[in-house]
N, C-alpha and C positions, 0 to 999 in steps of 0.2 A: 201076139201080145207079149208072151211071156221072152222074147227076142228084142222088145224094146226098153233102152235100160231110162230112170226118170234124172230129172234136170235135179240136183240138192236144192232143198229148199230155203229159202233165207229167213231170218228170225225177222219176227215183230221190227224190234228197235230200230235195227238196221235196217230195216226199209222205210221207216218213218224216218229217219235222219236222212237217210240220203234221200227220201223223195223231197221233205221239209229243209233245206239249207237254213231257211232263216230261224229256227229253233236254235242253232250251236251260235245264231250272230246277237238272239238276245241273252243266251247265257252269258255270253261272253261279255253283252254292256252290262247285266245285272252284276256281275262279277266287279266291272270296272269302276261303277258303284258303288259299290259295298265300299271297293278299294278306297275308292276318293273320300266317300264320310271318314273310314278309319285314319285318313291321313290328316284330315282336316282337325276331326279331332285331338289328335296328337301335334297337331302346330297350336291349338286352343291353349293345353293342358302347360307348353312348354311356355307360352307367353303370359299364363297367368303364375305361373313360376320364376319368370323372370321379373315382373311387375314388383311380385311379393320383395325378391331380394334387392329391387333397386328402391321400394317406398321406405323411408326413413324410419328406425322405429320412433314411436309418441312418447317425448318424454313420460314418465310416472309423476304425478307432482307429489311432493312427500310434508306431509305434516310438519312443522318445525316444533321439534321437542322444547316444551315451554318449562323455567326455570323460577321460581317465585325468589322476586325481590325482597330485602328489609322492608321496603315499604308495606310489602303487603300486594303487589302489583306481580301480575306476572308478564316477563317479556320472553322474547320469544331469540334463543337460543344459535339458532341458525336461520335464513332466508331459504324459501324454495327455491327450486331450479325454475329457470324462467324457461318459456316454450320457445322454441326458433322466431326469430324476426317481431319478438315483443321485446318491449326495455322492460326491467322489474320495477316498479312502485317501490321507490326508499321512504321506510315509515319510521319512526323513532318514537319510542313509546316513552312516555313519561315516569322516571324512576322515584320521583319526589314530589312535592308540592312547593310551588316555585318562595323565592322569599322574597316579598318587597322590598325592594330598595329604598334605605334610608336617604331622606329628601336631606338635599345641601341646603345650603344656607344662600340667603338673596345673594344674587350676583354670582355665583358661580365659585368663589374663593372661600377661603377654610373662614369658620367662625372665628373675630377675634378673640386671642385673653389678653383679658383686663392685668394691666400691671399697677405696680405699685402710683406711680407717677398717675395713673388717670385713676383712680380710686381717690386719691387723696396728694392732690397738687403740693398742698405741702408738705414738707418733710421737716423730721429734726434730729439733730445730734446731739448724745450728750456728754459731758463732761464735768470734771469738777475743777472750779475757778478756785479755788481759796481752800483750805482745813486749819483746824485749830482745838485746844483744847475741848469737850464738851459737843465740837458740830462742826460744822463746813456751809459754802457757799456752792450750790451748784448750778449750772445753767444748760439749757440748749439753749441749739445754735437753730432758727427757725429758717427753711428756705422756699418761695413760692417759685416751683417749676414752670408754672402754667402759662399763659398768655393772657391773662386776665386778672383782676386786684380777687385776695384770696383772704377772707379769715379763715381763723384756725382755732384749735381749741386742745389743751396737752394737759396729757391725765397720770401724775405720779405719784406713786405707791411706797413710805418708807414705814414698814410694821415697826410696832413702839417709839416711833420716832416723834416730835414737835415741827409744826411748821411756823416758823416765828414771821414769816411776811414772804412774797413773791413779787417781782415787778419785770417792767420791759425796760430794759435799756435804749434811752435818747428819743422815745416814742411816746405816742400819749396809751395811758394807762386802760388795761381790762381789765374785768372779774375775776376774783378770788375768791374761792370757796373750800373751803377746809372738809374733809373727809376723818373717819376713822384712822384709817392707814396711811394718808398723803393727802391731796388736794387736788382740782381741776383750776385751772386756769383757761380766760375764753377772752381773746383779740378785743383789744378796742378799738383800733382800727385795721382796716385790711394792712395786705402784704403789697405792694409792687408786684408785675412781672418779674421777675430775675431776680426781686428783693431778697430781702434777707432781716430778720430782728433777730436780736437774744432776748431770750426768758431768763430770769436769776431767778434764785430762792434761796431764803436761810432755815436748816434743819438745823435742829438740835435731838443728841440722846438716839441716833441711828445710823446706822451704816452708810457710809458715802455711796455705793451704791444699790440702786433703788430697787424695789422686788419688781418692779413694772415701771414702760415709760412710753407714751403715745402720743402720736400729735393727727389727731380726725381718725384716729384707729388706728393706725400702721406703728408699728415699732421702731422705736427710736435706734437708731445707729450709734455706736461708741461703746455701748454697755458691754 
């Protein structure tokens, strides 16, 4: 016995491995495994990384700082930024309160003014015919502008003076009416179209010309 020498003994592990092969062939896929999640992972991580840097950032919409008008209104300063592939809404806020338009006149064209000639178709001049010691002879000269037969009626004025009589020249005769200051005289028969009469009259103790001279209101010409 003591002439026989013993075989070395072999350990535990080493005899389960190499009796077991397929022990080192599932290490080896649980390995290959683990591998594959951590790679998979890491392509996850890099494409949600890439996502991030290729999604547009969201515009911020921004209040527009608002700015009060005279009116009393507030408008609004600046427009927001509009978001990609919208059009902005253009709004225009009202600064005042609008003002009606003053209405024209019928037919479209400006109101007429009245002139002299349609107010009073006839017209007069005056003049003095005659002077002499004491007084003068004075006349207008009466003319109807119109298209149609026209009386008339001439109103003059001579302070402290006398009207010793008035008449028409080559026509038949109107009213005379003696005033404080002067007299009216009023047609006794119309005028013609185109026509034309003189008025005479004799003062005395006044100025050849008169403080006032009208014919249907309008002022006599010459004075």
């Amino acid at each position: 016995m003591f002439g026989t020498r013993r075989a070395p003994r072999r350990s535990f592990g080493a005899t389960a491995i190499a009796s077991s092969p397929w022990i080192v062939v599932s290490i080896g896929v649980i390995v290959m495994v683990v591998l594959l999640f951590v790679a998979l992972g890491a392509y996850r991580e890099r494409d949600r990384g890439a996502d991030a840097r290729l999604e547009p950032p969201v515009p911020t919409a921004v209040l527009p700082e608002l700015s009060t008008s005279p009116t009393g209104r507030a408008v609004p300063t600046s427009a927001p930024p509009a978001r990609p592939g919208l059009s902005p809404r253009t709004s225009v806020l009202p600064t005042g309160q609008a003002t009606p338009a003053r209405p024209s006149p019928a037919g479209g064209g400006p109101a007429p003014t009245p002139s002299a000639s349609s107010a009073a178709p006839v017209t007069g001049r005056y003049a003095v015919a005659t002077s002499f010691d004491g007084g003068f002879v004075g006349e207008v000269r009466l003319t109807n502008g119109s298209r149609t037969d026209r009386g008339w009626t001439a109103r003059l004025a001579f302070p402290g003076g006398r009207v010793v009589t008035a008449w028409v020249e080559g026509a038949p005769q109107g009213t005379l009416t003696r005033t404080d200051d002067g007299f009216t005289y009023r047609s006794g028969v119309d005028i013609a179209p185109g026509g034309s009469a003189t008025l005479r009259f004799h003062i005395e103790q006044a100025d050849s010309r008169p403080a006032s001279c009208t014919v249907d209101g309008v002022e006599c010409s010459g004075l």
